[in-house]
C-alpha positions in Angstrom: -14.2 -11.9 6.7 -13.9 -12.3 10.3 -17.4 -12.6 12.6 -16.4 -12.6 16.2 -18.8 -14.3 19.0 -21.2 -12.1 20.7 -20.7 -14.0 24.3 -16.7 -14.1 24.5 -15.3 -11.5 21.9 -13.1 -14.5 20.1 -13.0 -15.2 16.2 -15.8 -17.7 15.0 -15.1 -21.2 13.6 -16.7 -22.6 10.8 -17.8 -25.9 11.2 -19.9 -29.0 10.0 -23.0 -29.3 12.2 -25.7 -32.1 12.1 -27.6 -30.4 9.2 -25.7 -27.8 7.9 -22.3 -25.6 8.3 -21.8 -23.4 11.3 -20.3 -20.6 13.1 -18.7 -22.1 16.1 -16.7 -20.6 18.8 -13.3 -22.5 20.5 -13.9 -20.6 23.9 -17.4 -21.0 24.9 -20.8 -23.0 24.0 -21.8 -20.4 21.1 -23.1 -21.7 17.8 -24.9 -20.4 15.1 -26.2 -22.7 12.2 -25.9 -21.0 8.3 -28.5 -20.9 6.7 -27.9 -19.1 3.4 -24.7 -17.9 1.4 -22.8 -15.5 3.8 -20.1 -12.9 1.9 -18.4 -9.5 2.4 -16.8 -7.8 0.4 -14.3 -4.6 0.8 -12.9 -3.2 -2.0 -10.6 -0.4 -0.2 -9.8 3.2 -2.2 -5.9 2.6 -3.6 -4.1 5.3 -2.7 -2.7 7.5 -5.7 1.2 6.7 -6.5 3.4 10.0 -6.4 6.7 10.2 -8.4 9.4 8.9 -6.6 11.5 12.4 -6.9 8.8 14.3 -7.7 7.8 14.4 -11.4 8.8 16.6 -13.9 7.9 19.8 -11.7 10.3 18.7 -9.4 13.2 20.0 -11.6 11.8 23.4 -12.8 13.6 25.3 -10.2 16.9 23.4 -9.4 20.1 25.0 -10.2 22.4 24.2 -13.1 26.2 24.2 -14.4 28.3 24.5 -17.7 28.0 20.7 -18.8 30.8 18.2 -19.0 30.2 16.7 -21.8 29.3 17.6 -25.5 26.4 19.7 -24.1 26.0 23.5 -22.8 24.4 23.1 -19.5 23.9 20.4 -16.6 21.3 19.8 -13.7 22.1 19.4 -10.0 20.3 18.2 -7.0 21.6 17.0 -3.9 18.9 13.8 -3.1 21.0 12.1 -0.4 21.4 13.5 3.2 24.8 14.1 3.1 26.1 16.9 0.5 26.8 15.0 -2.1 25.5 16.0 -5.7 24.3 14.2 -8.6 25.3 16.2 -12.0 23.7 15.1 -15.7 23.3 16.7 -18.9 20.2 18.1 -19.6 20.1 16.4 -23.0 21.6 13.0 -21.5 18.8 12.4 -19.1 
């Protein structure tokens, strides 16, 4: 928690005063004494994770090739900016 002084606009100290702690500014004169427990708390909304290539919907409609291995058919997708595919058996994934 940051508390910024109302005279100059610069972040508060806190410091040991005479009696108690205080808020204390670097720049000018300001002080303010504390005289009960000061907290804040901000608990921010997480944002929600997507898939990194889209989940399982993601391969529903992507085209596909007689396999190279033991198995009848393969997926494609080209995922990097140049046109170069990936191919892997539907039952090897």
């Amino acid at each position: 928690m940051l508390l910024f002084c109302p005279t100059c606009g610069n972040v508060l100290i806190v410091e040991e005063g005479q009696k108690c702690m205080r808020f204390a500014c670097n720049t000018c004169p300001y002080v303010h004494n504390i005289t009960r427990k000061v907290n804040n708390r901000k608990y921010p909304k997480l944002k929600e994770v997507d898939d990194v290539l889209g989940g399982a919907a993601a391969w529903e409609n992507v085209d596909s090739t007689p396999g190279e291995c033991h198995q009848n058919s393969s997926w494609f997708e080209s995922i990097t900016p140049h046109s170069c595919s990936k191919h892997q058996c539907l039952q090897c994934l």
